[in-house]
C-alpha positions in Angstrom: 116.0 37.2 -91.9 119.8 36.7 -90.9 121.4 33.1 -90.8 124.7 31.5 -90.0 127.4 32.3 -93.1 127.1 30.7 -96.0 124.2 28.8 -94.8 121.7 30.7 -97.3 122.5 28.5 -99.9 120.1 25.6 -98.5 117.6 28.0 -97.0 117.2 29.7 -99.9 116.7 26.4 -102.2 113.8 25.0 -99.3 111.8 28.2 -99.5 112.0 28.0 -103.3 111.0 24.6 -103.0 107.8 25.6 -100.6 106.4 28.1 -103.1 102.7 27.0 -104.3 99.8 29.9 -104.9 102.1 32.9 -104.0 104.3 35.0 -106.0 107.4 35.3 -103.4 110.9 36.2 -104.5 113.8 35.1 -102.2 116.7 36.4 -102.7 120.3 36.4 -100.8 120.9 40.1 -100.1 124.0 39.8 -98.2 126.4 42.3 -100.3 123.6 45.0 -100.0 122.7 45.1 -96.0 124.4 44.3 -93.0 123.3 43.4 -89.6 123.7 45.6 -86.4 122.9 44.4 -83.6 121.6 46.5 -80.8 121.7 45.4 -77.3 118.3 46.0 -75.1 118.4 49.4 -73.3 120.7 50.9 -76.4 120.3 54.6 -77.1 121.5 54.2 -81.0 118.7 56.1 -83.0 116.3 53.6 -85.6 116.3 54.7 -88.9 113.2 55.3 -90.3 111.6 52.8 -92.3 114.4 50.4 -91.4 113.5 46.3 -90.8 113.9 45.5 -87.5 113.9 42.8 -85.8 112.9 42.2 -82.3 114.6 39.9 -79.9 114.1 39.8 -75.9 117.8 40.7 -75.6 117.9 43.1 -78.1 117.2 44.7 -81.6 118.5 43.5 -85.1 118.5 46.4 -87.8 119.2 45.5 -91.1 121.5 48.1 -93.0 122.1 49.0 -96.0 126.2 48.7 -96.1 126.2 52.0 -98.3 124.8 53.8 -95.1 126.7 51.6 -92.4 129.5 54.5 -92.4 127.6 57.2 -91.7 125.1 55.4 -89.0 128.5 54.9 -87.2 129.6 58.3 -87.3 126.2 59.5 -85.7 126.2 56.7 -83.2 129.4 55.9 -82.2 131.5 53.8 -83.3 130.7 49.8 -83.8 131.7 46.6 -82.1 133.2 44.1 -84.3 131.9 40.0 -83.5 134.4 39.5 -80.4 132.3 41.8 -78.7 128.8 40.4 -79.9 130.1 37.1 -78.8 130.7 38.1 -75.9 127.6 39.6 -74.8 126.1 36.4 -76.2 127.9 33.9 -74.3 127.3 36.2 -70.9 123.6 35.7 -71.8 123.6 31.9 -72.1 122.3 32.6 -75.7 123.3 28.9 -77.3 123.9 29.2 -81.6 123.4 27.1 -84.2 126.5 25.1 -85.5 128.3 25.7 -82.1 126.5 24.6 -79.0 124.7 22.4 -81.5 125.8 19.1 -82.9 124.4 15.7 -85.0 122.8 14.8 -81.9 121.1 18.1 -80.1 117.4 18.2 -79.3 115.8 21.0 -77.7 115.9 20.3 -74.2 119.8 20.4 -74.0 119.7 23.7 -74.3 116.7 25.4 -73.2 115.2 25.9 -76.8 112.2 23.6 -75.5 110.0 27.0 -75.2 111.0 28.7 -77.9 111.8 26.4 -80.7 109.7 24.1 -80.8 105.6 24.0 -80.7 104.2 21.4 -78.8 100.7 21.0 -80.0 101.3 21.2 -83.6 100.5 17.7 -85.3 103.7 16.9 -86.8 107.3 17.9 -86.5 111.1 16.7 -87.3 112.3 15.1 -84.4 108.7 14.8 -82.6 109.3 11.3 -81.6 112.5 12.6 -79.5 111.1 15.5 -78.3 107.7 14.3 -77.0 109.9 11.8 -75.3 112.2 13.9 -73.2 109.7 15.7 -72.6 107.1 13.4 -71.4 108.8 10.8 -69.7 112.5 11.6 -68.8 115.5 14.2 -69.2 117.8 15.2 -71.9 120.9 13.4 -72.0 123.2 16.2 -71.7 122.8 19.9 -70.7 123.9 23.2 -71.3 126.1 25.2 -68.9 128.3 28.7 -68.1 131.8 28.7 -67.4 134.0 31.1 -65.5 137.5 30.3 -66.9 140.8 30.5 -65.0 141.9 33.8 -65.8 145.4 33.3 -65.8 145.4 31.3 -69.1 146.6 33.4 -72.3 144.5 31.4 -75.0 140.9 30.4 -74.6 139.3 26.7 -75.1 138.3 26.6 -78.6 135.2 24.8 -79.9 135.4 20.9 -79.1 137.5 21.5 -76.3 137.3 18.8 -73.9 135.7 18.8 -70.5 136.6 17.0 -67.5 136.4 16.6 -63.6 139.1 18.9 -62.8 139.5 16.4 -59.8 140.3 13.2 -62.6 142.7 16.0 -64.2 143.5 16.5 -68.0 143.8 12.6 -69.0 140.2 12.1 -66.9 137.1 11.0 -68.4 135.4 13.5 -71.1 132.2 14.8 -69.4 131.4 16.8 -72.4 133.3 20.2 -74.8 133.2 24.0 -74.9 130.8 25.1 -77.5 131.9 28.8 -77.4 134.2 31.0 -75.8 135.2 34.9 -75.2 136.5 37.2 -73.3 134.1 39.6 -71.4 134.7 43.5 -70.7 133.6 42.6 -67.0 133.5 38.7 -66.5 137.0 38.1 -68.2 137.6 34.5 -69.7 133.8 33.1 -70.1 132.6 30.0 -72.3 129.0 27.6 -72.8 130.0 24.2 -72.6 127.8 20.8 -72.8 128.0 18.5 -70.5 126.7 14.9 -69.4 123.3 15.8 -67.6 124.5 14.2 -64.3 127.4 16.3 -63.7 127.1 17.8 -60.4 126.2 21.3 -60.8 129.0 22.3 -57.8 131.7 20.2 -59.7 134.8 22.2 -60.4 135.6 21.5 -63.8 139.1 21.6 -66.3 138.3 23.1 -69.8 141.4 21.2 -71.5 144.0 22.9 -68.8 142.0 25.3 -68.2 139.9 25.7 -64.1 136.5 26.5 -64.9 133.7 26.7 -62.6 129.9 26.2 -63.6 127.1 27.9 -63.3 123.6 26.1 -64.3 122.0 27.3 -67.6 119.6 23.9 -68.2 118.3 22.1 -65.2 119.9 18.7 -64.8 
């Protein structure tokens, strides 16, 4: 498995602390493979024997970094993380540690079906989540952006967003979680937002125009 940098630490020292009857090893490998991500419909040849994994919007092949070199030299040259983030943002994917916060449940952004497992007996966080989703709505929600174009930086994380009609001293509706610049789309970003937003509202991204598109019912 891949996680967030330097968050193996803590993952590591839980599934040491879960070992009973088997003999696992866990072990942080990250200075002897790295990640490649390949995008669903990519031609880039498999390795055999390699560990994949397999994600609806895509492939994740773990590499040994001795043989990263060469596997770019036979399939062209790779994308750096700009690019990845990109792609990711385009596909309303939301990550851990930036469209999540302190406060994030499952509903916000559209991890209800895939995160969490409604029948099992107990859960962190059941109480919430059987809550929302049984007798009302997520407080906040998880949207897309199309960012003025004309603006030389991007929104970074936290950046706050308002009614662009209240302007840049209006009332915080909610921040931009991530941000990048597309090959096709140009300026894009995920942004939470109060749930009762209305999902026609133009929108200012700090100075920035952004318009919305709906990525979590409201």
């Amino acid at each position: 498995m891949h996680v967030e940098p330097d968050t193996q630490g803590e993952l590591i020292a839980y599934l040491e602390s879960m070992k009973f009857f088997y003999r696992v090893e866990v072990a942080d490998r990250t200075a002897d493979f790295a990640v490649v991500y390949l995008p669903a419909g990519s031609i880039a040849e498999v390795p055999e024997g390699a560990a994949v994994r397999e994600t609806p919007y895509g492939r994740d092949l773990f590499l040994p970094r001795a043989e990263l070199e060469t596997y770019a030299a036979q399939n062209g040259p790779v994308a750096g993380v700009l690019a990845y983030e990109a792609l990711r943002v385009e596909g309303h994917r939301p990550r851990l540690g930036f469209e999540t916060d302190h406060r994030t449940i499952p509903h916000e952004l559209g991890w209800i079906g895939t995160a969490v497992h409604l029948q099992k007996g107990c859960y962190r966080g059941q109480e919430t989540v059987a809550r929302v989703q049984n007798l009302g709505k997520p407080p906040r929600r998880l949207v897309f952006l199309h960012l003025d174009g004309s603006e030389v930086l991007l929104p970074g994380h936290g950046t706050p967003v308002r009614l662009a009609a209240d302007g840049a001293e209006g009332r915080q509706l909610g921040f931009i979680t991530s941000s990048a610049r597309h090959h096709e789309l140009g300026p894009i970003a995920l942004a939470l937002v109060k749930r009762n937003v209305a999902v026609d509202a133009e929108l200012l991204a700090g100075d920035t125009a952004a318009a919305q598109e709906t990525v979590v019912e409201p």
